[in-house]
C-alpha positions as CSV (number, residue, x, y, z in Angstrom):
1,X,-4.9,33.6,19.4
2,X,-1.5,34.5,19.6
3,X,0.8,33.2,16.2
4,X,4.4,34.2,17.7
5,X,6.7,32.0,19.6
6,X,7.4,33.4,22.9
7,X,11.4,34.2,23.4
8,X,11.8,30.5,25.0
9,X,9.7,29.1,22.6
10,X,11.7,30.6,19.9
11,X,15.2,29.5,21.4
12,X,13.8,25.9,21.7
13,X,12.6,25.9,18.1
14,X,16.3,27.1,16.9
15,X,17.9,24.2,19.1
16,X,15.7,22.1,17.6
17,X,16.9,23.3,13.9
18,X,20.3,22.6,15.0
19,X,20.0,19.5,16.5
20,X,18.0,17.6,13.2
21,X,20.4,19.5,11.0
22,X,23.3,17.5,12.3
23,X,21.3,14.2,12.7
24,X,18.9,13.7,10.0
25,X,18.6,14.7,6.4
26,X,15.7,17.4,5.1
27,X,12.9,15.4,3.2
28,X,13.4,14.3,-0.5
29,X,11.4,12.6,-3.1
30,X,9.4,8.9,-1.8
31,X,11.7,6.8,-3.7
32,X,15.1,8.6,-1.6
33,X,13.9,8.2,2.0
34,X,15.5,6.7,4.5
35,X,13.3,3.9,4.7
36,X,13.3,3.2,0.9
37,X,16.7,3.2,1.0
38,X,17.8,0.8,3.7
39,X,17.0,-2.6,4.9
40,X,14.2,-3.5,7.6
41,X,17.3,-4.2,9.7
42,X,19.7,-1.2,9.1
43,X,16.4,1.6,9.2
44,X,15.9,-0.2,13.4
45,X,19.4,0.5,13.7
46,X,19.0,4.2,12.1
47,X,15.9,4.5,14.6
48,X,17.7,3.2,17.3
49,X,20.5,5.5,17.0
50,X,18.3,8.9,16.1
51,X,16.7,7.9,19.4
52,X,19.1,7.7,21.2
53,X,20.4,11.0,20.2
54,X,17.4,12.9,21.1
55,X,17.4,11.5,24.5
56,X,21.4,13.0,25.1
57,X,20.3,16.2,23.3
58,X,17.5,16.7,25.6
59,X,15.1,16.4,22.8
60,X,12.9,12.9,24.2
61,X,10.4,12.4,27.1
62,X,9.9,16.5,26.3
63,X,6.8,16.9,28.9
64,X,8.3,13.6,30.8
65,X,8.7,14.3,34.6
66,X,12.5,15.2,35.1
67,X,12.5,12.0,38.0
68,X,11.9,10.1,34.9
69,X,14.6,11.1,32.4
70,X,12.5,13.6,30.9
71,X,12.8,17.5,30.6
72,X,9.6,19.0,32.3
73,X,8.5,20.8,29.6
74,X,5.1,22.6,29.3
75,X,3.5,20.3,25.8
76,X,4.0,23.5,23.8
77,X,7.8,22.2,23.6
78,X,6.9,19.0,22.2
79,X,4.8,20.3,19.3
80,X,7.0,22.5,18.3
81,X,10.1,20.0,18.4
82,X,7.2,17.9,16.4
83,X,7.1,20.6,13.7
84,X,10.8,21.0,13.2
85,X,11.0,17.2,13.3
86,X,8.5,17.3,10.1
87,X,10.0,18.8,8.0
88,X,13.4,16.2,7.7
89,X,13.3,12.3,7.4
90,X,13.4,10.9,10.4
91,X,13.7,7.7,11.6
92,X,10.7,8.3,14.4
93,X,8.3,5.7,13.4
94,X,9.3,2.7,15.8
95,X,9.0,4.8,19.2
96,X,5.9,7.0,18.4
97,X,3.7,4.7,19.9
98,X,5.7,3.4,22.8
99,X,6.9,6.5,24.0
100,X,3.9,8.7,23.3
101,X,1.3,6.1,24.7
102,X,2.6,3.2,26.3
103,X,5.4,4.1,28.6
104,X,3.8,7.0,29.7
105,X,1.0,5.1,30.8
106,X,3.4,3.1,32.8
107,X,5.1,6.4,33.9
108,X,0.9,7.1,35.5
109,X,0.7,3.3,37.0
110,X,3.6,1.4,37.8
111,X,6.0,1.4,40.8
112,X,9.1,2.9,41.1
113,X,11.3,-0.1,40.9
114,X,9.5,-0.7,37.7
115,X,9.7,2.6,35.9
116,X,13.2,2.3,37.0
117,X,13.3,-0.6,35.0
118,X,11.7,0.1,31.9
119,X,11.8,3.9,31.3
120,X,15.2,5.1,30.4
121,X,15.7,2.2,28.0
122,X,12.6,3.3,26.0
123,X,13.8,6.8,26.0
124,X,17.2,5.7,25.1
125,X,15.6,3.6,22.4
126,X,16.9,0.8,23.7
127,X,13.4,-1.2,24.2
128,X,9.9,-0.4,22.1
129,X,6.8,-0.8,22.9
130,X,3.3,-1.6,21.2
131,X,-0.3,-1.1,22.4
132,X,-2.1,-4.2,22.3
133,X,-6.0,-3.1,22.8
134,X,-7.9,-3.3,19.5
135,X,-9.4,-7.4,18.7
136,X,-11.9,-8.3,15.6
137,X,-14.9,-7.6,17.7
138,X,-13.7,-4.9,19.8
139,X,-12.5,-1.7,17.0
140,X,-14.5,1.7,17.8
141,X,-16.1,-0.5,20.9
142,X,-12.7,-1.3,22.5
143,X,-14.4,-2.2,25.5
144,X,-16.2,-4.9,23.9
145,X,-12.9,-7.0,23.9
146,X,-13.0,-10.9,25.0
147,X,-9.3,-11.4,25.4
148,X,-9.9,-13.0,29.0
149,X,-7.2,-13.1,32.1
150,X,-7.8,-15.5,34.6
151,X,-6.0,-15.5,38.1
152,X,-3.7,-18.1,39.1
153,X,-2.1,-18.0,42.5
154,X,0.6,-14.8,41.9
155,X,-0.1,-14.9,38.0
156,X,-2.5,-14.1,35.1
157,X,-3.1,-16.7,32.2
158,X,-4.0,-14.8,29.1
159,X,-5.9,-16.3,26.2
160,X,-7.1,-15.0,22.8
161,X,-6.6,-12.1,20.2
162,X,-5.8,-9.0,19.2
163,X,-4.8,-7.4,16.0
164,X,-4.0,-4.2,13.8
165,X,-1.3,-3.9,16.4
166,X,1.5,-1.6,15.3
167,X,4.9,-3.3,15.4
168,X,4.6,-6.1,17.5
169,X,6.7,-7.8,15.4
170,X,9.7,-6.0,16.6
171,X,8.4,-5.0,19.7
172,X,9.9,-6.1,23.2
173,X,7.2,-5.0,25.7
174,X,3.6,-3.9,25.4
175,X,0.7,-2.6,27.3
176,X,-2.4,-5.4,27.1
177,X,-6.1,-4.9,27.8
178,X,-7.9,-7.8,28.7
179,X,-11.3,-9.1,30.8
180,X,-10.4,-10.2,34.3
181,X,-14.4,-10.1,35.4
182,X,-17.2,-11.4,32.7
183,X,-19.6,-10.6,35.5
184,X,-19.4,-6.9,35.2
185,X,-20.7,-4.3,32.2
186,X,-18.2,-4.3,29.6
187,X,-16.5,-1.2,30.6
188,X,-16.1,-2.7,34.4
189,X,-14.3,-5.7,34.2
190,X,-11.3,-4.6,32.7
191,X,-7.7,-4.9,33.5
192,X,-4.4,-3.4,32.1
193,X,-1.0,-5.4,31.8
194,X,2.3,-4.7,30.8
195,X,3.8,-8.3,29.4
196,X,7.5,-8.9,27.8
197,X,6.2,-9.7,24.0
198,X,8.9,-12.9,24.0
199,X,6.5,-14.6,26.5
200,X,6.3,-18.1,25.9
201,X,2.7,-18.5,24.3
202,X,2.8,-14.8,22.2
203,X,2.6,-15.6,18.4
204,X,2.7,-12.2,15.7
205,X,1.6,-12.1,12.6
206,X,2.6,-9.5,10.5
207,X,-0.9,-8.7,8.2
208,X,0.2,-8.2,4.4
209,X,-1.7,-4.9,3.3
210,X,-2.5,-4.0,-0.4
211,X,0.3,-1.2,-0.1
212,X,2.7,-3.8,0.3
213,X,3.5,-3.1,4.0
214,X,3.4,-5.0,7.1
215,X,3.6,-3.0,9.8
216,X,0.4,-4.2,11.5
217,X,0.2,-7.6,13.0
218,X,-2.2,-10.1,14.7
219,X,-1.3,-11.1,18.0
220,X,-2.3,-14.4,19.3
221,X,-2.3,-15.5,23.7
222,X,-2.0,-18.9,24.1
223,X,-1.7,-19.0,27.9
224,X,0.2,-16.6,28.4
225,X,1.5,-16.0,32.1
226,X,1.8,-12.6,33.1
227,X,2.7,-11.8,37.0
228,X,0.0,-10.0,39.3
229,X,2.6,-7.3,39.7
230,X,2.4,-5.9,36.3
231,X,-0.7,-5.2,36.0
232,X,-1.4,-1.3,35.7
233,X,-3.9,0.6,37.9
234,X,-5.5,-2.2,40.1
235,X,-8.1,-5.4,39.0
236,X,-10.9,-3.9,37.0
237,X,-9.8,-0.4,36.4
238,X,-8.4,-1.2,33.1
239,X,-11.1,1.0,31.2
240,X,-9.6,4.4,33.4
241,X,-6.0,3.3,32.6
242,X,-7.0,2.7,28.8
243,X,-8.0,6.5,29.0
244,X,-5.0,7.6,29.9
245,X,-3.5,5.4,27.5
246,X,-5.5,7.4,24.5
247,X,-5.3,10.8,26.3
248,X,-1.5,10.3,26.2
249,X,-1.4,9.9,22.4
250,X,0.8,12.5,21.0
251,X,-0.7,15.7,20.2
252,X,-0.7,15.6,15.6
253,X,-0.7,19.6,15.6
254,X,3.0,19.5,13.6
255,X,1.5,19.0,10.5
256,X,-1.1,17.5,8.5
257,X,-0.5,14.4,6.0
258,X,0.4,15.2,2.6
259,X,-0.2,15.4,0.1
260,X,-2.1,18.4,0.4
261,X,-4.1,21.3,-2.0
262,X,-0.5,22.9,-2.8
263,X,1.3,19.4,-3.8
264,X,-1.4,18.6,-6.0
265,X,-1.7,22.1,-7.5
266,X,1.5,22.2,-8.4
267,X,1.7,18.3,-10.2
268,X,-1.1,19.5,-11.8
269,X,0.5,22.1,-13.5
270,X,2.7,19.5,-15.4
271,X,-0.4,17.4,-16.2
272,X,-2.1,17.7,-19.8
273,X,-5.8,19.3,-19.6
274,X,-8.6,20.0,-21.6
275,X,-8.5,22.6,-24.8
276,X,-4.3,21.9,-24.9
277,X,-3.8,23.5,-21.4
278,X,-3.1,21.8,-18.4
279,X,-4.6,20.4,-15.6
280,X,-4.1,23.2,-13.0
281,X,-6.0,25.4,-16.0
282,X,-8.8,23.2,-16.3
283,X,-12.0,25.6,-13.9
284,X,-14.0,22.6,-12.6
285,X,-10.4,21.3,-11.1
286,X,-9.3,24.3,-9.5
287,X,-13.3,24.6,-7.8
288,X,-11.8,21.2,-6.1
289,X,-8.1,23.3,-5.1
290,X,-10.1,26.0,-3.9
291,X,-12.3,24.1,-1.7
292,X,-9.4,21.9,0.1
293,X,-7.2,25.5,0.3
294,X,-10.5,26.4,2.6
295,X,-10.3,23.6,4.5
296,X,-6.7,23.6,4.9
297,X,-6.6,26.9,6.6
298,X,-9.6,26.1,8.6
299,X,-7.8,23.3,10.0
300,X,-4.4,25.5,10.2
301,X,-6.7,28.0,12.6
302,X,-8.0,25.2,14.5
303,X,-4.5,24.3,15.6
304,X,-3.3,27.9,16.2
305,X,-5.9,27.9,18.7
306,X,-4.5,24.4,20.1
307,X,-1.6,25.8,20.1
308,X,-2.4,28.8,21.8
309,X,-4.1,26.7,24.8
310,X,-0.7,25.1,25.0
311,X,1.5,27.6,25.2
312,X,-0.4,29.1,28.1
313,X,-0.6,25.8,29.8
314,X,-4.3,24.8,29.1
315,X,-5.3,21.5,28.0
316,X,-6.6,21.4,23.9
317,X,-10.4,20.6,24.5
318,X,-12.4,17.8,22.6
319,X,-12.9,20.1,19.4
320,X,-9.2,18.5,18.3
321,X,-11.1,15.8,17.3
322,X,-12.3,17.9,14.3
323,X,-8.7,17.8,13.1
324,X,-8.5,14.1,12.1
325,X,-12.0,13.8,10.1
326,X,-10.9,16.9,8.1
327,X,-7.5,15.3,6.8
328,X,-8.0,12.1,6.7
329,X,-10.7,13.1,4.7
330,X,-9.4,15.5,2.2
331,X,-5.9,13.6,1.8
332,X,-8.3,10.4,0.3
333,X,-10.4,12.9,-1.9
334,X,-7.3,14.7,-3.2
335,X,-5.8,11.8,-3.9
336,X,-8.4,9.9,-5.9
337,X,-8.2,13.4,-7.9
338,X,-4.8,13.1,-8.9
339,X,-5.2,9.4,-9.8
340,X,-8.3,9.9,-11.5
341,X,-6.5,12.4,-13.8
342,X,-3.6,9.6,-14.6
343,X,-6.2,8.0,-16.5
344,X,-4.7,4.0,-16.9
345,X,-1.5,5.3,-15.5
346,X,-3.5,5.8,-11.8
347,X,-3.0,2.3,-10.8
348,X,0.6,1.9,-10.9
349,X,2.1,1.8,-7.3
350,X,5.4,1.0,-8.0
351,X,7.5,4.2,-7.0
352,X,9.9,3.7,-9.8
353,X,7.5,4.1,-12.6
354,X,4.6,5.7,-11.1
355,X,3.7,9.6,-11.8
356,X,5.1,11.6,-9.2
357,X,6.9,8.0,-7.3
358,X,3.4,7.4,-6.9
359,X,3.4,9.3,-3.5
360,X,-0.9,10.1,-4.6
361,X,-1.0,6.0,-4.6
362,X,0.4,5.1,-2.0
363,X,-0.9,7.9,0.1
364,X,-4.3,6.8,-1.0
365,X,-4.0,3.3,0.1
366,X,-3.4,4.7,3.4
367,X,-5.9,7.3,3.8
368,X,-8.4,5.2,4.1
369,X,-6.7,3.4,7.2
370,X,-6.4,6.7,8.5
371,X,-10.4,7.2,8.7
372,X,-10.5,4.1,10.9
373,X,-7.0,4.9,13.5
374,X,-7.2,6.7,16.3
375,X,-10.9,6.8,15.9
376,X,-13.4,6.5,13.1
377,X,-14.9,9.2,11.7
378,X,-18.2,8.0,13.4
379,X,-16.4,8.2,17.1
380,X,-15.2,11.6,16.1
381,X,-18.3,13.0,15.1
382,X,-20.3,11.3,18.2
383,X,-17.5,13.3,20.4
384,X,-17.8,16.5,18.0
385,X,-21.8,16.1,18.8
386,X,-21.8,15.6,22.2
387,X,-19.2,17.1,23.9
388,X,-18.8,20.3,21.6
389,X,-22.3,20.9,20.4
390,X,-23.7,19.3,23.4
391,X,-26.2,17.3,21.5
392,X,-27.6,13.9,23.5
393,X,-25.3,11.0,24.0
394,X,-26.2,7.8,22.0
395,X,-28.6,5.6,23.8
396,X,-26.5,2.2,25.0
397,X,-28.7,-0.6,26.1
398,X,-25.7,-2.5,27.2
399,X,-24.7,0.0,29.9
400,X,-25.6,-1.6,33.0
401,X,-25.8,-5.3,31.7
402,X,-23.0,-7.5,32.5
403,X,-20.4,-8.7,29.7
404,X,-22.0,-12.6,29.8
405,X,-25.3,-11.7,29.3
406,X,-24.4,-9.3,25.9
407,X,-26.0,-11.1,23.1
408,X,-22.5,-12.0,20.8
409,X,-22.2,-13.6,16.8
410,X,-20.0,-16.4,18.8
């Protein structure tokens, strides 16, 4: 593995620097960022605007063909803009999705009229985009889904549901999975759509999570037209596209989510312990700091070695899967640690009175999301088993049996 920046590398990195020093501010405390701070309406506006000052920068749609508004980049550039892009509070949030899965899935499908259409307003940040794929019977099994499509002359009509999908609400197109052919195996008789989310017969429903956020929704067809031409990849392929879709997902090498072993180390220094001393004295607690520090830089090693495959133009091989179940995993036991040790004082979420703006809350509530996103911990162990340590596959008695004939709940 090789830990140094090559010369362009390094240059990059330094525009980079330069570039969020003059747009964005470095990250404070939970209770002073951005989003705290301002409105729903006036942090879209913020996003908007930071987006659209990467894209004249040359900072968006990194790896993006140059045809397409992009720079051509090898992906090394993007995770190291990713990095720098850490460590300051940015307004990023409303475009990961959209531009690092959805548009360049359309980038992949569409025709050129169309990604004339739709791509440089998404790099602009003019138009975002949501993934509409998972449904209540279709999570880790996306291909499970029922959401059906049915031909009609030129169009589609689109009934049923999906949900946990990231900000639909203020979304203006997505990219839609749905079954065009009950007659095939589940995995067949797919097909992929991009659909304007003001169609008439779209309903969201923002869900209301114990955190007190809303950013996932529910999203309800109630025949919805959608035209022939947008659908993505050709009638049935939808599973292949959908693998794109996921393969596109932005590499998550810039940094792990906090808070981690040295955050919690050093609030535990201010925190009453046994015998008069304090916490970060106390020998059973810092077993617990030593054993996430090993972890930590396990992980750390992992992704110099992802890194390393970038920056020589190699594509990261299944083994980044380990990444995830490591700190999704440690950020919920760390966590419930440092609320454990707030005694009575652990269950207050409210940033203004809460130990330490109750970042360990609220970063608890969401670590356990965070075992379920982007794969559970049970996908990513199956891939970990089978691809890595080439253990047998999980036996599927549904392969080869088409979707109508699948026993169902319904």
């Amino acid at each position: 593995m090789d830990f140094n920046d090559t010369p362009e590398e390094a240059a990059f990195r330094q525009r980079a620097q330069t570039f969020l020093a003059a747009h964005v501010q470095p990250r404070a405390g939970q209770t002073e960022s951005l989003q705290k701070r301002l409105s729903d309406k006036e942090y879209m506006l913020a996003a908007k605007a930071y987006q659209k000052a990467k894209a004249e920068n040359g900072f968006a749609g990194i790896t993006w063909p140059k045809e397409q508004g992009g720079q051509g980049l090898a992906p090394i550039f993007s995770v190291i803009f990713g990095q720098e892009e850490g460590k300051f509070d940015a307004p990023a949030g409303p475009f990961t999705i959209g531009l690092g899965m959805c548009v360049p899935t359309v980038i992949a499908f569409a025709t050129d009229a169309q990604k004339e259409r739709h791509v440089g307003p998404a790099l602009r940040g003019e138009e975002i985009w949501c993934q509409l794929f998972s449904e209540p019977s279709a999570g880790s099994d996306v291909a499970g889904l029922k959401t059906k499509a049915v031909r009609d002359g030129d169009d589609w009509v689109i009934n049923g549901q999906k949900v946990w999908t990231s900000g639909a609400h203020y979304s203006d197109w997505g990219i839609v999975l749905v079954r065009t052919n009950a007659d095939k195996a589940k995995h067949k008789g797919l097909s992929m759509f991009f659909i304007d989310m003001k169609s008439p017969g779209i309903e969201v429903r923002p869900i209301h999570q114990m955190s007190g956020g809303s950013n996932f929704n529910e999203v309800y067809f109630t025949d919805v037209r959608v035209s022939n031409s947008q659908m993505l990849g050709g009638e049935g392929n939808g599973w292949s596209v959908a693998l794109v879709t996921l393969m596109n997902e932005r590499l998550a090498v810039g940094g792990s989510p906090g808070p981690d072993y040295k955050e919690i180390f050093d609030w535990a220094k201010t925190m009453p312990g046994q015998d008069g001393g304090t916490l970060a004295e106390d020998q059973s607690f810092r077993q617990k700091v030593a054993d996430w520090f090993v972890r930590a830089e396990g992980y750390k090693l992992a992704k110099f070695r992802t890194m390393t495959a970038l920056s020589k133009g190699q594509t990261p091989g299944p083994e980044s899967s380990i990444g995830k179940i490591i700190t999704a995993n440690q950020l919920q036991d760390i966590t419930h640690n440092a609320m454990e040790s707030m005694d009575h004082f652990g269950i207050i979420t409210d940033a203004e009175y809460a130990p330490s703006e109750g970042v360990f809350q609220q970063s608890h509530m969401w670590a356990a999301g965070l075992r379920i996103a982007g794969g559970t911990d049970e996908i990513l162990k199956n891939i970990i088993a089978e691809r890595i340590l080439g253990l047998p596959g999980d036996v599927r008695v549904d392969k080869d049996v088409a979707f109508k004939d699948l026993p169902s709940g319904r």
